[in-house]
Every structure is written in structure tokens, then in C-alpha cells.
N, C-alpha and C positions, 0 to 999 in steps of 0.2 A: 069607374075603371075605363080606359081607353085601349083602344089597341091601334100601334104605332109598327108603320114600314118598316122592317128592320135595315132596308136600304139606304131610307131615307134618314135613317137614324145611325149613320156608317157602318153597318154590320156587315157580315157574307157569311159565307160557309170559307171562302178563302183564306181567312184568316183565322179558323179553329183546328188546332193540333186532330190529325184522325183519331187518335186517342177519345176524347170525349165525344167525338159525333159516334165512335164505335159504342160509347155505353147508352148513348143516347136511343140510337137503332135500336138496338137490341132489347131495350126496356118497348120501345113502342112497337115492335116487333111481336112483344109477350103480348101488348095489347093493355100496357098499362101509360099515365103519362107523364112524360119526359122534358124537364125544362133545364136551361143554361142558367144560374142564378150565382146575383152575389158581385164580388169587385171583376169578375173575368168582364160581364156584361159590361158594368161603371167606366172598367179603362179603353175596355173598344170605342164605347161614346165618346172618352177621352181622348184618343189618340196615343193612348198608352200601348206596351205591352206587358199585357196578364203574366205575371208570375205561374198561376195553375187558375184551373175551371173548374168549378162547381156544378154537381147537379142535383134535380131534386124532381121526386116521383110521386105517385098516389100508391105506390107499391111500398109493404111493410117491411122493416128488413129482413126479414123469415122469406120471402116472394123476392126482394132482390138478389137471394143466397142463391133460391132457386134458379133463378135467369145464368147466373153467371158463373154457379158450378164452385169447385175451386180458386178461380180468379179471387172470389170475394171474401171475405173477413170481416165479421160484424166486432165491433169495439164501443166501450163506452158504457155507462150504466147511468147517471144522470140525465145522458144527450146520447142515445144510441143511432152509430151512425153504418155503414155500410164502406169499406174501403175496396172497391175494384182494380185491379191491375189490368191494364188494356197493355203488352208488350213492357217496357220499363216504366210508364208511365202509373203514378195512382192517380183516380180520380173518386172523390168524396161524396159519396151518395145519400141524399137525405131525406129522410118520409115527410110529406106533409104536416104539419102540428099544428094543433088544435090546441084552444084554452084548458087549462085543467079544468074536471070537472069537481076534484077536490083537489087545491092547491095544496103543497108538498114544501111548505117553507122553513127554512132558517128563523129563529127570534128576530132578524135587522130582516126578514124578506127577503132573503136569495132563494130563489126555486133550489131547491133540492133534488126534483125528480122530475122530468119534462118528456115521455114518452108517450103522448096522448096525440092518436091521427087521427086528420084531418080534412079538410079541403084543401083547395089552391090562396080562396078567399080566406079564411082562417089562419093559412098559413103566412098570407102576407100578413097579418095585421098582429101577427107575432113578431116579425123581424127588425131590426134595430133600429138601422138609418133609411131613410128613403131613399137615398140611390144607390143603395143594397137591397130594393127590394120589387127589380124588374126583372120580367119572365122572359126568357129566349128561346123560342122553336125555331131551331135553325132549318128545320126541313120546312116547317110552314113559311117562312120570311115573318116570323112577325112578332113584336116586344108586347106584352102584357105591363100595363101600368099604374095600378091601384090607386097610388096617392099625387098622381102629376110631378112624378120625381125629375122628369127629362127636362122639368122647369129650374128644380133645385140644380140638374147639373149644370144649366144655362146660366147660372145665375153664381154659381159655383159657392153653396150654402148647404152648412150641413147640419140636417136636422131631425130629430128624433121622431119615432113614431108614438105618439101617445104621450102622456101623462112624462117628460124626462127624470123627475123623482123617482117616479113608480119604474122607471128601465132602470136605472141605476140601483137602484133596490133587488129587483129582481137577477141583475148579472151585472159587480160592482166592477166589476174588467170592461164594461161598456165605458170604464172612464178613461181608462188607457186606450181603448180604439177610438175615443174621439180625438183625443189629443194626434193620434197615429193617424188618422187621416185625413186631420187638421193641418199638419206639417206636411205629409204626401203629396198631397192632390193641390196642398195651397187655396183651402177651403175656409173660409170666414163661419162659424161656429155661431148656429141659432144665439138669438138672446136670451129665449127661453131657456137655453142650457146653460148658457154663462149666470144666470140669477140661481140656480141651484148649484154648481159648480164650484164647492167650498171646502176648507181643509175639512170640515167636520165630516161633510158626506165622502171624505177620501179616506175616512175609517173604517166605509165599509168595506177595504180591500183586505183588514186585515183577515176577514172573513174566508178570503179565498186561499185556497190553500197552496203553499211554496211553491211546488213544483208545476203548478199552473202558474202562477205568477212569474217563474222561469221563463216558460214557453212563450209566454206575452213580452216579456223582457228583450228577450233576444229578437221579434218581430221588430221591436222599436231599434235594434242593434242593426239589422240586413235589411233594413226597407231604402235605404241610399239618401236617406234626408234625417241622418243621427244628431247633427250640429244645429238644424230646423227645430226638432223637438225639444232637448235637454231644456234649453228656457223654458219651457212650455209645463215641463215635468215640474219646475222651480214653481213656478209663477203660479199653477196649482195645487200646490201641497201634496203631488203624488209623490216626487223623487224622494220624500222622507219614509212617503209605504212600500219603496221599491229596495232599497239603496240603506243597509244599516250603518250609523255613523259616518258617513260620509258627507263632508261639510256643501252645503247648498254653493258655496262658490264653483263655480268653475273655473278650474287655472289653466294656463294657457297649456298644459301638456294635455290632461283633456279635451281643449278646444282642438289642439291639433290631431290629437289621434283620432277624435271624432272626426274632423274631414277628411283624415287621409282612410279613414273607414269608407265613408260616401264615394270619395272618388277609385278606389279600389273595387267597388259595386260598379258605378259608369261604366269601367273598360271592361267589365267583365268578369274582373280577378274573385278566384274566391276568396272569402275569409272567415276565419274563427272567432264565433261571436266571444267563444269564452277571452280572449286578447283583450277585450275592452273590458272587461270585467277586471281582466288583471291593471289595465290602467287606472279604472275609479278606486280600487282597494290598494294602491300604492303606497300613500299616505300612510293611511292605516296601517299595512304592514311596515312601513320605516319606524314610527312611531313605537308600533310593539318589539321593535328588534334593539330600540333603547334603553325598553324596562328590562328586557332580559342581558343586555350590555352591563346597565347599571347594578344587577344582581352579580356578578363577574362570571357569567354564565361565556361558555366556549362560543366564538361567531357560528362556527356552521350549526351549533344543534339552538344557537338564538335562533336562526333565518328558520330553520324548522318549526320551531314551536311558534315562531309567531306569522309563521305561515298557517298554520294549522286554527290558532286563534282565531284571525281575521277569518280566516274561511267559515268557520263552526258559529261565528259571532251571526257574518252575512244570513246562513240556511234559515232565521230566524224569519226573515222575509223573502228570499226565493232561494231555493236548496237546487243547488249547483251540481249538475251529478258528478260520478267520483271522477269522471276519464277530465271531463272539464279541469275539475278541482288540481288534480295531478298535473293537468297542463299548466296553470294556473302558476304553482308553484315553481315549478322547472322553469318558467320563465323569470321567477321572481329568482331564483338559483343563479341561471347565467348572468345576472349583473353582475355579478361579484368576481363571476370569471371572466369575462369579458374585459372588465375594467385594469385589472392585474394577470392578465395570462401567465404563466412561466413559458421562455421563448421555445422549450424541448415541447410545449403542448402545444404551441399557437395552431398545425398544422390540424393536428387532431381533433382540434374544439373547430374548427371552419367546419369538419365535417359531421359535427353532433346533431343528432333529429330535433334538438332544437335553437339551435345555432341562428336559423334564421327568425324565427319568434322573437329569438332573445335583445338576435342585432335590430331588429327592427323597433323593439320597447326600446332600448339604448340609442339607437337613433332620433329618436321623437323623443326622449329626454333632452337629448343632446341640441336639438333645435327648438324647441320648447326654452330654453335660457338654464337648463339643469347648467350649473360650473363644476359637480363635481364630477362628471364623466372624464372631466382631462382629456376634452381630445378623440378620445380612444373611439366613439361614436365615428367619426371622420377618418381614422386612422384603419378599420377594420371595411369600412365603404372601399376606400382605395383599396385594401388588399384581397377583395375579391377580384377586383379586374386586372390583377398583375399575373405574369407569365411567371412561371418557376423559378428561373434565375432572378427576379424581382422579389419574389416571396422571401428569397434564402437571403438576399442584404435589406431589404427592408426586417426581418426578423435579426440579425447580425446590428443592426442600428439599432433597432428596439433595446435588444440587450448590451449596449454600450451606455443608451440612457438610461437603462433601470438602473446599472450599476453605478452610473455618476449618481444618481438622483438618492441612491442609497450612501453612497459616499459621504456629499452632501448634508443627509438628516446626520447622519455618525455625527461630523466632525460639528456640525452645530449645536446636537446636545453634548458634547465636549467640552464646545465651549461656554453653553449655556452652566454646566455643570462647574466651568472655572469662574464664570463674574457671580457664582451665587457664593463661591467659598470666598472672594473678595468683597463682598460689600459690609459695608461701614456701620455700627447699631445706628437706629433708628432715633435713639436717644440718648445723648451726653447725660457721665456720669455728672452729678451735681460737686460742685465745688466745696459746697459748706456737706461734709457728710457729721453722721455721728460718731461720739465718742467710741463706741467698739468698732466703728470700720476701720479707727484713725489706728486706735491700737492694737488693729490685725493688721495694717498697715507697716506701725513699726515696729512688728513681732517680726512680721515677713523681711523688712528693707535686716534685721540685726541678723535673722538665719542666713541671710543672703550674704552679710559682710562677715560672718563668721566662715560659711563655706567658701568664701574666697581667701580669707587667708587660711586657713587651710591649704588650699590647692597650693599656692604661693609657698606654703613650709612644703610641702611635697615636693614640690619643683628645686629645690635650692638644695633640700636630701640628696636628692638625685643629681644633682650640675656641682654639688661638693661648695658652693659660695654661699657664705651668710653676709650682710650687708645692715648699716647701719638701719637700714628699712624692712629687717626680716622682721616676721612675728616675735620671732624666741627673745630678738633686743628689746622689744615692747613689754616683755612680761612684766608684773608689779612685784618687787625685791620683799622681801619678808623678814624682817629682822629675829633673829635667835639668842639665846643667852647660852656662849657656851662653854659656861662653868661647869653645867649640869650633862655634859657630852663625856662620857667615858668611853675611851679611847682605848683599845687594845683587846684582848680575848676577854671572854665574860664567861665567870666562874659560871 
């Protein structure tokens, strides 16, 4: 163990939120001790800035309840931790731990129960990665260093503490924070953990249960380096234990939502991790909204049901909660409306609570090389920045093209519907037929020449003219004998 300058090691008190020096005081105050631990320390070395600060005591969380009154809330039953409120701020308080002294494991070795205090020295040689696992006494100036981590971060290598089987075993989510700080920090990854680092040992995630696996999800979603990792999730056989049927390719609407995620973190903007969630399950829900198409199921309650599939499918590996899941769908809703507005809505739908979710998925289609958007992506950008009287003739155009455009389909299945009553069989009748076609043939051609002269003696009825070429001249004469013809009244 070393103990290093916190100056010399870029640290101050200058740059910690009053917040965590207040829980800090106040625990050494009680006369217990108090240290800054974890990625706050890592990124001050770095040049970063910390997301939140960690802390970590020799006080039990029963003794940190005590210190802080109210402020605090003990949470947690595997890993009990201590949450303090200093003003708006929480800050994550955590007891020293020590090894079990009867391990509490899973069949595959995930600890199941880890509330066993400790020392300082115990407690480091439980923690994950080494440049996660230096001590900050901001009031003393000075860095606690157990395993010569300030070397790893100089060096900028990231490596496990102990046996990386046996961590992996013990907390299979250590596989997802290496990849996540592997992409963050731009940390080149021990070899020791690349030789165990295999789809097999990614089975033990399924261990861990959904709504943890959420929580971890969405860290890899808001850490600002989302398009860094995705290969990474690939390349180790996690993205299949995170991500249900969704195909290992990433296509470029992915690629792009991913960085326009990154770059929305840079300047600061928030964002909704569930957004990304609705982009990777896209596919998926198109796909399900064909089988219920192909059933001749109604479109709006297809987009539901196979909204509701894809989702129910997803919970299988991290269970989505419902506000997300809702969001999720309403976004996957507004395509449909966005894409075909009616021009009496257009107005209305600019100002729906999820209007801008919706145009923003339909935009990054739309630039992603999606062709069935039509446009409308581009068409709904400019009509936000238009003035009133712009709004009322750009919607006055819109609906001048829908109705050509609908014109248009009419008259072409029209005409579709006249070259199909026009075309010609496929197959000439043959020349040589058989005896009974010949003589339905000239059954047909004599009904045919009998109804004609017929009509012909009808016509000549009527006009009063018989003519060397009527029928009734054609008749065959019948010879009589008429001897046997008695003529006159008949007894």
C-alpha cells in the first residue's frame, strides 16, 4: 500500500460538489472513517468530470442512519447500502466488506448475500477493478493505494483484482462494466481477461436478474460513448444476453441513433434511454406487424399487439418498466401518424407530448436511407421553423398532394383493372381438336344459323317484304295425294 499526494495526484477539495464533503465531515465528525471511492476519484486523475461521488465508511449502515437522521435510507438486501441526501444531491454510502465467512452462493457462484464488515484493507481486495479501488481523504490531502492502480491509470489498462474467472463468477455484470469502461475511458483490457472473456462465461448473465440487467443497460445507453461500445457488446457474446432477437448486425439507423445519443450527452441535452431501446426493437416490431397484416388483422390493433409482443418477448432479458415500455410504443404509434397526417390534424399532432420523440425516430430513419418515410422526415423539420401564415399554405400544399397522389393510385388501378380484362390467353387453342369439341362446334355454328334466320323472318314480318332469299322460299315442298282430301263440311 502507498499513500500518494492528492495534489500531486491532481486532486483538491476545489473540485468536489459541497455535497459529498458534507457527508464526508459529518461521518468523521461522528468519529468514524470517511473516504471518496470509486470512478469520482478515477476521472479527477483523469481529467474527467465525475458524473456522482461515492463514499465509503467503517460505520455500519445502522450508525450511518444514526449520523444523518432522516437524510438517509438504507436500501438493498444482497449489497446494503446507505443513500444520504445532502440538499438535492444523493450521495451512496457504503460499509467496509469483508470476505464471507460462509459464502452465500448461486450454483454458477454469484454471491447471493454480501453484508459481511470489514476493514479498509479487506474492503479493497474486494473491489473490482484497480482504478476503482483508490481512497480519497479530501480533508487529509491524500490517495490510499493498495494495488499500484495510479500505474494502471498511467498506463491506461484495465484490470481485475484477483483471480478474473472467480469476479466474473462472483458478479456476472462485472462483464458489462468492463466492456463500459473499456469504451469510456479508452482503456486497453488486461489479457488476463480477454483469455476468459468467452460467449460461454456470458451465460452467466443469465443468472442475473432482468431488471438489474435494465439498470446496467441503460448505463451503457447515457455514458456518451454508446457507438464505442455496441461492437464490443458484439465482438463478446454479451449483446445476445442483453438484447432478445435482435440480429448482431448493426444497421446504419442504429449506428446513427447511437451517435446522435453521444453527441446529445456532449452538449449536455438530456435523453431518454428508453428512445434507444425503441430503435434496437424496430425491426422486430415491423416484422410482427406483418404476421398480424398477413392474418387480415385491422393496422392500428396489428401495431398494438405487436407492440406488446416485441416488448413481453424483450422482459425475457431485461424487463423494461411500464412508463418506459408505454413510451416505447407511443413512439412506435407516431410513425404512422406522422408519415400520413390528415391536413385538419397536422396542427394538433406538432403539439402531441410525443411529437418530438416520434419526429426524432422518423428523422434518423429518414437519414439512416429508410425510403419509406417519403420525405415527411424533412417535410415536418421545416414545419417547425415556419411562421403561421407558412404553416396554413405549406398544410394547403400538403393537401393538394395527398389528393393528386390519391387521384393518381384511383386512376392507375383503373387502369390496371382494364389491361387485365384485355389480355390474351396464355395458350392458343390447338388446331387439331377432338371429335366432340368439332361437334359442339357444329351444333353451335347450326343454332347460330338457325337463330339468324329466324331474326331475318321476323324482320321481313314486320317491313311486310318476302324476297327470293327469305327463309319461308327455302322451305323443302312436301308432296300430297289429293284424292284422299275431303273437301266440304264433315258429317
Amino acid at each position: 500500500m502507498q499513500t500518494l499526494r492528492a495534489s500531486k495526484s491532481g486532486l483538491s477539495t476545489a473540485q468536489l460538489p459541497s455535497s459529498i464533503l458534507d457527508v464526508i465531515d459529518s461521518l468523521t465528525k461522528a468519529g468514524y472513517q470517511a473516504y471518496i471511492v470509486g470512478g469520482g476519484v478515477r476521472d479527477l486523475m483523469l481529467g474527467l468530470n465525475p458524473k456522482d461521488f461515492d463514499a465509503v465508511t467503517n460505520a455500519t449502515p445502522s450508525q450511518i442512519k444514526e449520523v444523518f437522521g432522516r437524510r438517509c435510507r438504507i436500501i438493498g438486501r444482497r449489497f446494503e447500502l446507505a443513500h444520504v441526501y445532502s440538499g438535492r444531491e444523493l450521495i451512496e454510502v457504503a460499509t467496509f466488506r469483508a470476505p464471507p465467512k460462509k459464502a452465500i452462493t448461486s450454483a454458477q457462484g454469484m454471491i447471493l448475500r454480501d453484508n459481511n464488515w470489514g476493514t479498509i484493507e479487506e474492503d479493497f481486495s474486494r473491489r473490482d477493478f484497480s482504478i476503482n479501488a483508490m481512497y480519497y481523504q479530501p480533508r487529509k490531502g491524500e490517495v490510499l493505494d493498495f494495488c499500484n492502480a495510479i500505474d494502471d491509470i498511467k498506463n491506461k489498462t484495465l484490470r481485475l483484482l484477483g483471480d478474473p474467472s472467480l469476479r466474473f463468477e462472483e458478479d456476472p455484470v462485472r462483464m458489462l462494466r468492463t466492456l463500459r469502461f473499456a469504451a469510456k475511458l479508452n482503456f486497453s483490457i488486461d489479457p488476463k481477461i480477454l483469455e476468459i472473456f468467452t460467449e460461454d462465461m456470458t451465460q452467466l448473465l443469465r443468472d442475473v436478474s432482468p431488471h438489474r440487467l435494465y439498470d446496467e443497460s441503460q448505463k451503457l445507453f447515457t455514458m456518451g460513448h454508446l457507438h464505442r461500445v455496441m461492437p464490443m457488446l458484439i465482438e463478446f457474446g454479451v449483446w445476445k444476453q442483453l438484447f432478445a432477437d435482435i440480429d448482431t448486425e448493426i444497421t446504419p439507423f442504429i449506428e446513427r441513433a447511437a451517435k446522435n445519443t453521444d453527441q446529445r450527452i456532449q452538449i449536455g441535452k438530456t435523453i431518454n434511454p428508453a428512445f434507444f431501446y425503441a430503435v434496437l426493437l424496430w425491426n422486430n416490431f415491423l416484422a410482427r406487424c406483418d404476421v398480424y397484416h398477413a392474418k387480415g388483422m385491422v393496422a392500428a390493433e396489428a401495431r398494438a399487439q405487436a407492440g406488446l409482443d416485441v416488448l413481453k418477448r424483450q422482459a425475457t432479458r431485461t424487463i423494461i418498466p411500464r412508463f418506459a415500455e408505454t413510451f416505447i410504443r407511443e413512439v412506435w404509434e407516431m410513425q404512422s401518424r406522422l408519415l400520413n397526417p390528415k391536413p385538419q390534424q397536422i396542427e394538433a399532432l406538432s403539439g402531441h407530448a410525443r411529437f418530438r420523440a416520434g419526429f426524432d425516430f422518423l428523422l434518423l430513419r429518414e437519414k439512416s436511407g429508410d425510403t419509406t418515410t417519403n420525405g415527411m422526415g424533412a417535410w415536418w423539420e421545416a414545419y417547425q421553423d415556419m411562421s403561421a401564415d407558412e404553416k396554413e399554405r405549406a398544410i394547403s400544399l400538403y393537401n393538394r398532394q395527398r389528393a393528386k397522389s390519391r387521384r393518381k393510385a384511383t386512376e392507375t388501378a383503373v387502369d390496371e383493372k382494364a389491361i387485365s380484362t384485355q389480355i390474351e390467353p396464355l395458350v392458343k387453342e390447338q388446331e387439331s381438336r377432338s371429335r366432340r369439341t368439332r361437334n359442339k362446334a357444329t351444333s353451335h355454328t347450326s343454332s347460330s344459323d338457325s337463330r339468324s334466320r329466324n331474326n331475318d323472318f321476323k324482320a321481313s314480318v314486320n317491313t311486310g317484304e318476302i324476297n327470293a332469299d327469305h327463309p319461308i322460299t327455302k322451305r323443302r315442298r312436301v308432296q300430297r295425294d289429293l284424292s284422299q282430301v275431303i273437301f266440304g263440311p264433315i258429317q
